[in-house]
C-alpha positions in Angstrom: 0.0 0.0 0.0 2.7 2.2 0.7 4.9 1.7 -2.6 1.4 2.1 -4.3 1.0 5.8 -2.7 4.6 6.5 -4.0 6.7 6.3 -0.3 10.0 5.5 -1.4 11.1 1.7 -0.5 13.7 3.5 1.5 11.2 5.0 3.8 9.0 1.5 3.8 12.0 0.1 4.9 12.8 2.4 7.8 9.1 2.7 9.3 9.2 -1.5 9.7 12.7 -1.1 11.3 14.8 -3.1 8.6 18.2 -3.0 9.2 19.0 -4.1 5.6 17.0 -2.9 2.7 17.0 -6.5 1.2 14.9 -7.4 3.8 12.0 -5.2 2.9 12.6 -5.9 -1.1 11.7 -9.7 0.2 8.2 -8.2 1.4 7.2 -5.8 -1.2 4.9 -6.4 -3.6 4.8 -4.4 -6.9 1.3 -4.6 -8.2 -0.1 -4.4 -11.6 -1.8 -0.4 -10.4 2.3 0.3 -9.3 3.6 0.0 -12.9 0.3 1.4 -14.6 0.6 4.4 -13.1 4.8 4.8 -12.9 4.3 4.1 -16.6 2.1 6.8 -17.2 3.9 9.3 -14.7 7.0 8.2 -16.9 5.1 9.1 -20.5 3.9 12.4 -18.9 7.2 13.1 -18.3 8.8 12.1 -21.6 5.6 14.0 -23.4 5.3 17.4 -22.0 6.3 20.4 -23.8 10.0 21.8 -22.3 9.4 25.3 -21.3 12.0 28.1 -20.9 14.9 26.3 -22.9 16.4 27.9 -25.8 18.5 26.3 -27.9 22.2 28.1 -28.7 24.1 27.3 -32.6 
């Protein structure tokens, strides 16, 4: 639920008290709705118009 709201594993893994990061990689669960919507943050991203940049010759 938490990777799915966009916590960082890194937080996750601090909040359960893992020493070792591997440990909460061992629990998580990356669901279909994860990748869906990192996919279409990732195309938003690659898609939208760059403002303020001017290119020099």
């Amino acid at each position: 639920m938490t990777l799915e709201n966009d916590v960082p594993i890194e937080t996750v893994s601090q909040m359960l008290g893992h020493k070792c990061i591997r440990t909460t990689q061992i629990y998580a669960k990356i669901t279909q709705q994860k990748v869906s919507n990192n996919m279409r943050a990732l195309r938003d991203r690659l898609t939208a118009p760059v403002v303020g940049l001017q290119r020099t010759v």
